[in-house]
NUVEX-658585 format. One record per atom (N, C-alpha, C): atom name; y, z, x; residue number from 0. Coordinates in steps of 0.001 Angstrom, whole numbers, plus 524288, in hexadecimal, padded with zeros to 5 digits. Each point is the difference from the previous one (the first is absolute). Last residue first. Layout:
<atoms>
  atom      y      z      x  seq
    CA      Y      Z      X  NUM
...
</atoms>
This chain:
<atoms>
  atom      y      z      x  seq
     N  D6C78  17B47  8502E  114
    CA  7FA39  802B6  7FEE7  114
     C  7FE84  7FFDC  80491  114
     N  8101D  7F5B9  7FAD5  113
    CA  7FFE9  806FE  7FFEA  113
     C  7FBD9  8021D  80282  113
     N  7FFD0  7EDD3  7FBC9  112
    CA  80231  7FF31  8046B  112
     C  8002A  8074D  8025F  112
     N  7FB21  7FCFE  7EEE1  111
    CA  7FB78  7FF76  8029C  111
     C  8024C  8002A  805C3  111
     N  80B10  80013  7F32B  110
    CA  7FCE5  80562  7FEEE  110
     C  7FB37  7FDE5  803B7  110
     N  80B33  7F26A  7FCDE  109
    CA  803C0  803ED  8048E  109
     C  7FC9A  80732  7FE24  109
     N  7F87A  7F0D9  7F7C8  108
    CA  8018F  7FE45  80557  108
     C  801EB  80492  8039B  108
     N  8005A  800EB  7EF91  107
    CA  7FB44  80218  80041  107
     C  7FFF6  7FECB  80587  107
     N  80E35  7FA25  7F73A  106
    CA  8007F  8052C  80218  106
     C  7F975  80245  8007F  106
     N  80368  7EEF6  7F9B4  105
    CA  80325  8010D  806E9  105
     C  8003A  806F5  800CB  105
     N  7F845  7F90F  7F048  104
    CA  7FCA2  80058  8046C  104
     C  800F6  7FE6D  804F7  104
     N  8099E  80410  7F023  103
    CA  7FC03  80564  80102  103
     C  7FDB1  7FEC8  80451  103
     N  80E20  7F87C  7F693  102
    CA  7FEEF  7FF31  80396  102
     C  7FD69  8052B  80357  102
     N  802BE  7F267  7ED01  101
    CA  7FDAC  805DE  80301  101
     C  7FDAA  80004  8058E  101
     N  80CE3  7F67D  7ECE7  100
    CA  7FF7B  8006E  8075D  100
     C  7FE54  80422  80210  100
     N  80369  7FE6A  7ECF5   99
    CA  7F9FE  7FD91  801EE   99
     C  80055  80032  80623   99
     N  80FC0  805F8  7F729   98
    CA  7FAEB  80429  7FE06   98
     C  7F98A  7FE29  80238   98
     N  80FA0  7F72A  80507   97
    CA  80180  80400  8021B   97
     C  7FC9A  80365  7FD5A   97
     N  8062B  7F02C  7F8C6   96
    CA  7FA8F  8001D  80385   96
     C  7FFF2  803EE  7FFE3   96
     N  80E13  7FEC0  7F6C4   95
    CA  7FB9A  8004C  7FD31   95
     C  7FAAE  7FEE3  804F1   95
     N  810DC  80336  80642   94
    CA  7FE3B  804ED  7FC82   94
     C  7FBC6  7FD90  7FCF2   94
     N  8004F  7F664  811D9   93
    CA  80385  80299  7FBBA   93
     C  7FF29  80290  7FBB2   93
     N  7FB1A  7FD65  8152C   92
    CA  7FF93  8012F  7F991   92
     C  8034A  80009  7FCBC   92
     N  7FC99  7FB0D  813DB   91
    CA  8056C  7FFFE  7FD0F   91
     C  7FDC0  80149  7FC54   91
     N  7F35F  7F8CE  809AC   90
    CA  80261  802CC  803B8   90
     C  80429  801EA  7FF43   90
     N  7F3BA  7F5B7  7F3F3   89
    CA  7FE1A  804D1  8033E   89
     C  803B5  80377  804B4   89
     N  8075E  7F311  7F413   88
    CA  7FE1A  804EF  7FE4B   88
     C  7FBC1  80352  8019C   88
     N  806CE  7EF88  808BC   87
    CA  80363  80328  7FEA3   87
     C  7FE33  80364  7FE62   87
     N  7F4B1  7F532  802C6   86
    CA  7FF24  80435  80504   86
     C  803F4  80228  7FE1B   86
     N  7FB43  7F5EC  7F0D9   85
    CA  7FB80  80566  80359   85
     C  80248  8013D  8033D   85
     N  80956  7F103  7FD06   84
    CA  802C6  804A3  7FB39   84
     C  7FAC1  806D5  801E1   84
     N  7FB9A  7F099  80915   83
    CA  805BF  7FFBA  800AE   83
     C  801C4  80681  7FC50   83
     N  7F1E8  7F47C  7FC1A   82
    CA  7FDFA  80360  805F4   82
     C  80568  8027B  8013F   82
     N  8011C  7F649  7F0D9   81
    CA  7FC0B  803C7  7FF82   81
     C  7FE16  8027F  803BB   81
     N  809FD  7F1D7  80294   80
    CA  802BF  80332  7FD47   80
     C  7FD8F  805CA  7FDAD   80
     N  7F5B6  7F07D  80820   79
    CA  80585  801ED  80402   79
     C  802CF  80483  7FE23   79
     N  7F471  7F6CC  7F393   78
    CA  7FCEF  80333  803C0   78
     C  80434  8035E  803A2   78
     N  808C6  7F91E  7EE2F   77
    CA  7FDB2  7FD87  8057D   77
     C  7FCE9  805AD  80267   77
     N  806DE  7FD0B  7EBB7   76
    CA  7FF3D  80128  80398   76
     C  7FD24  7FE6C  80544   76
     N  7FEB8  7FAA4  7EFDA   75
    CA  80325  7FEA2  800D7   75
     C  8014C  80256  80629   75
     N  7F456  80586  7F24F   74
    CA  80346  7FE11  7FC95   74
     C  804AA  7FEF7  80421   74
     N  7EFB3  8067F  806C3   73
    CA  803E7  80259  7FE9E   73
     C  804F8  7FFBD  7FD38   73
     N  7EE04  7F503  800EF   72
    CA  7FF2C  8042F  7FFF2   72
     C  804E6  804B7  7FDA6   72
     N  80392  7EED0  80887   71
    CA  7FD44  800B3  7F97C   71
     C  7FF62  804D5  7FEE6   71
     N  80616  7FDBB  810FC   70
    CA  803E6  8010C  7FCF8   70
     C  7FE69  7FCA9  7FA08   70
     N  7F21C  801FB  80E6E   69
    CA  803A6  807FB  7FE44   69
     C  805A4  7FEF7  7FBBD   69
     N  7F4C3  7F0C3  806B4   68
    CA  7FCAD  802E0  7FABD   68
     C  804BB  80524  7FEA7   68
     N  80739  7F4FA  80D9E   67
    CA  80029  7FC57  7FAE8   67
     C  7FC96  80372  7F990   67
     N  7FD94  80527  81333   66
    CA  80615  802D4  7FDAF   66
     C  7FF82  7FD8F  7FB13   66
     N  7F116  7FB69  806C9   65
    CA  80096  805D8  800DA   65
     C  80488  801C8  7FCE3   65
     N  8005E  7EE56  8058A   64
    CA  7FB02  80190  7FB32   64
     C  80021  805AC  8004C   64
     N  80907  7F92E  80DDD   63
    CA  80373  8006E  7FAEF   63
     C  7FACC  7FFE9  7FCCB   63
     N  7F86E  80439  80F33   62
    CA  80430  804D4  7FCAE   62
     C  80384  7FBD7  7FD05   62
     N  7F345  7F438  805AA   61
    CA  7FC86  80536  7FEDE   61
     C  803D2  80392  7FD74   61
     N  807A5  7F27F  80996   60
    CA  7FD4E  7FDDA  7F99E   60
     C  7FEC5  8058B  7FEB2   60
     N  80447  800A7  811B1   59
    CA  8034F  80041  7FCEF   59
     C  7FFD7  7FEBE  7F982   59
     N  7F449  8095C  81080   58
    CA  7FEF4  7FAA7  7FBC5   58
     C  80458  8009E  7FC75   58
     N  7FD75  80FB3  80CBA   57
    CA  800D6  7F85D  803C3   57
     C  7FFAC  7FBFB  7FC62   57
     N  7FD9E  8107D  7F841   56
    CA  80556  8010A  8031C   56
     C  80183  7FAA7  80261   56
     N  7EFFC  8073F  7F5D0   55
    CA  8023E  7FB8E  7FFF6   55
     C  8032A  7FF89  8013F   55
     N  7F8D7  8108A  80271   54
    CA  7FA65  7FAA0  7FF6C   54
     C  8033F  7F8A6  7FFF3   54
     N  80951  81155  7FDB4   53
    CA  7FEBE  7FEA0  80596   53
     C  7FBCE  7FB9C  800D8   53
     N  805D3  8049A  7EDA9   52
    CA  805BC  7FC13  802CC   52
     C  7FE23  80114  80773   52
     N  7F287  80623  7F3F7   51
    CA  800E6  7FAB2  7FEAA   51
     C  8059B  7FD3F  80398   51
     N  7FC80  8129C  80129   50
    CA  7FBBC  7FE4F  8015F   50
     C  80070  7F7E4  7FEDC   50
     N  80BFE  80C61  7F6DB   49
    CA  7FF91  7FFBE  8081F   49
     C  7FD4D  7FE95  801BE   49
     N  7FCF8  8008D  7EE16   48
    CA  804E4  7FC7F  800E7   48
     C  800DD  7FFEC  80689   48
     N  7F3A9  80A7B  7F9C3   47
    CA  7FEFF  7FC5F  7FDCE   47
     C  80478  7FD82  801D6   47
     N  8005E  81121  80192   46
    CA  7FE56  7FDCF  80506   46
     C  7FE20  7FA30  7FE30   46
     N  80980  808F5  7F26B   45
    CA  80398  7FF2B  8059D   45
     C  7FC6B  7FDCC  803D0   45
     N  7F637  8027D  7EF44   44
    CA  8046A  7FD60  80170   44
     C  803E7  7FDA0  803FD   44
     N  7F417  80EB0  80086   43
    CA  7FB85  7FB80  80119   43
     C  805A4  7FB4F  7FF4C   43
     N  8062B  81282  7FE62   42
    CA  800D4  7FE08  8047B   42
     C  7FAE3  7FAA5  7FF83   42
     N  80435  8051F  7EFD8   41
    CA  80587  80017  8025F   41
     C  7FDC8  7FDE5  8061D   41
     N  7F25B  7FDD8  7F0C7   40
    CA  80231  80437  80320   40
     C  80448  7FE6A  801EB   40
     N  7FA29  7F61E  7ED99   39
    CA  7FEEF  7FF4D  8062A   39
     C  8046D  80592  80389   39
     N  7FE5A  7FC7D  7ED92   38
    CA  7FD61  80370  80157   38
     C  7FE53  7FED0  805AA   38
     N  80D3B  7F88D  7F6FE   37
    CA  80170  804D9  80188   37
     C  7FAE1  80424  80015   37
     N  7FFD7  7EE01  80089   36
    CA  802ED  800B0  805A2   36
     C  801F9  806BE  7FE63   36
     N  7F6FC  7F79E  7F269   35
    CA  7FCD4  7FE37  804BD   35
     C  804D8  8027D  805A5   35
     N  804BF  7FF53  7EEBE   34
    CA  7FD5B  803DB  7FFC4   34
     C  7FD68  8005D  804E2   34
     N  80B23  7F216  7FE48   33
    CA  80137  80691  80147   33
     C  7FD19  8037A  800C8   33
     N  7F8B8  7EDBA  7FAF4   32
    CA  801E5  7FFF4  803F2   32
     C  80261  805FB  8035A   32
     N  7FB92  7FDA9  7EDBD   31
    CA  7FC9D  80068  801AC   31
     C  7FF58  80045  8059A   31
     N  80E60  7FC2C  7F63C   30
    CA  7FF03  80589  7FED1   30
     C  7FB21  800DA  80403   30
     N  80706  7EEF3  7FD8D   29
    CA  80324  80453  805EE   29
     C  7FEAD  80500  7FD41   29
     N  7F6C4  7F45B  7F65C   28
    CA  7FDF5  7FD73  80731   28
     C  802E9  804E1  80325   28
     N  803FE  80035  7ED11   27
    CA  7F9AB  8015D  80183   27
     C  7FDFF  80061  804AD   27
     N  812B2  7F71C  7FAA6   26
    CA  7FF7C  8060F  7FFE0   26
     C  7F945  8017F  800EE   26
     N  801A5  7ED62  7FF32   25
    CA  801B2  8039C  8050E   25
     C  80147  803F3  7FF1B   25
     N  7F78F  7F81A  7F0B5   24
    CA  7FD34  80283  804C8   24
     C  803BC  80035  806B3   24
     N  8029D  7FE0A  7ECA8   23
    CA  80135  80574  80327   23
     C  7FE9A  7FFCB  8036F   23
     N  7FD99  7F196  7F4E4   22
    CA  805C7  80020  80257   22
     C  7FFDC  80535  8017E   22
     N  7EE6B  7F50B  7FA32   21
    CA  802A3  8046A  802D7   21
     C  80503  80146  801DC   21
     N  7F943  7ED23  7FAE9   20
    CA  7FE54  805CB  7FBB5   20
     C  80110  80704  800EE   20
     N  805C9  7F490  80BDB   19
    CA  80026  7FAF5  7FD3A   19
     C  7FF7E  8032F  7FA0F   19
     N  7F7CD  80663  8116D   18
    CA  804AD  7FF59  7FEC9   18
     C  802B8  7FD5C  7FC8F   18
     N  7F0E1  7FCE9  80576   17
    CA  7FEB9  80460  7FBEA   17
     C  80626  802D4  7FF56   17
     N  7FB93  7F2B4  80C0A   16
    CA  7FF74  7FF18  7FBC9   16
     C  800D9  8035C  7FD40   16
     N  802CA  804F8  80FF1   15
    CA  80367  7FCEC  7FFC2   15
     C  7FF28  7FD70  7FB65   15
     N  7F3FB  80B27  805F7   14
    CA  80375  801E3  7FE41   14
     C  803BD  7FDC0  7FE58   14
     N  7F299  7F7F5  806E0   13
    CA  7FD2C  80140  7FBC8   13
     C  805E2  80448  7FD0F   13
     N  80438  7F9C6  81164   12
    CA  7FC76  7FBB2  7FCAC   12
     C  80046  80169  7FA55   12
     N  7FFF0  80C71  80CA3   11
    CA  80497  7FED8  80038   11
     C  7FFA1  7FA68  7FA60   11
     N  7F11E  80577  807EB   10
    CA  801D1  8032F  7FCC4   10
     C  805A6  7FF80  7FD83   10
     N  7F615  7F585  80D1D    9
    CA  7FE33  7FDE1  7FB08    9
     C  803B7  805B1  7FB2D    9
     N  80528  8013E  8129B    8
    CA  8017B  7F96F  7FD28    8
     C  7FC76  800A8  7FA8D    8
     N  7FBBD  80C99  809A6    7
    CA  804FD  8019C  7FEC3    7
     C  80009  7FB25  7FC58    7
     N  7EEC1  7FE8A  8073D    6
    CA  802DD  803C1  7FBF3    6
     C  803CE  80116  7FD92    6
     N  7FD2C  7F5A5  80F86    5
    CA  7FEFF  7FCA2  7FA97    5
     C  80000  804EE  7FA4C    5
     N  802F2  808AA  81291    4
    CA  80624  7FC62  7FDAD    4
     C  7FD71  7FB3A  7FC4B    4
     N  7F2B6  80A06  80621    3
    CA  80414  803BC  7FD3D    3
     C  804A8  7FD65  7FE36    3
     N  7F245  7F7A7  8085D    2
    CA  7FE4B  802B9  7FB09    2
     C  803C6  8020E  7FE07    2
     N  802D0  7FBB3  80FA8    1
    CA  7FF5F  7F97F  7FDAD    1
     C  7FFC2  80224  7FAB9    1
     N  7FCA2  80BE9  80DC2    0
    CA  8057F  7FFF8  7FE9F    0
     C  8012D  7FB99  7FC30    0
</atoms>
């Protein structure tokens, strides 16, 4: 683990110069960054974040680093708010969710409860 976070640090580093000569490079970092989360699957995501806020639920440092990354990440936005606004529109759609909310697999539930 020693390896990986002298990695980050030396990369970060080497970016942080080259910045200087590079004024695109935070457009480069958050393109490269997107591209990265929009080829990450929907549910590895979700179980990624659930998985981290049960892992660290008892270490209060641990989730504001968590929340502190989600509201870089989300230009601001809080973790809280992002769990918050999901259960509303999972359980209330609104017309623009309301095409992605698929609740196919409460009713597979109730096709198996059938069977």
């Amino acid at each position: 683990m020693d390896q990986n976070r002298n990695n980050i640090i030396e990369s970060l580093t080497e970016l942080e110069k080259m910045e200087k000569d590079k004024c695109s490079l935070p457009l480069i970092f958050a393109e490269v960054f997107k591209d990265e989360m929009n080829a990450n699957e929907e549910h590895k995501l979700y179980n990624g974040f659930v998985r981290l806020i049960h892992k660290y639920s008892e270490d209060k440092k641990s989730l504001d680093v968590i929340n502190e990354y989600t509201r870089v990440i989300s230009g601001g936005t809080s973790l809280e708010e992002i769990l918050q606004v999901t259960k509303d529109e999972a359980a209330e759609p609104t017309v623009i969710s309301d095409i992605v909310v698929d609740n196919s697999c409460s009713r597979q539930e109730e096709w198996d409860k059938q069977k």
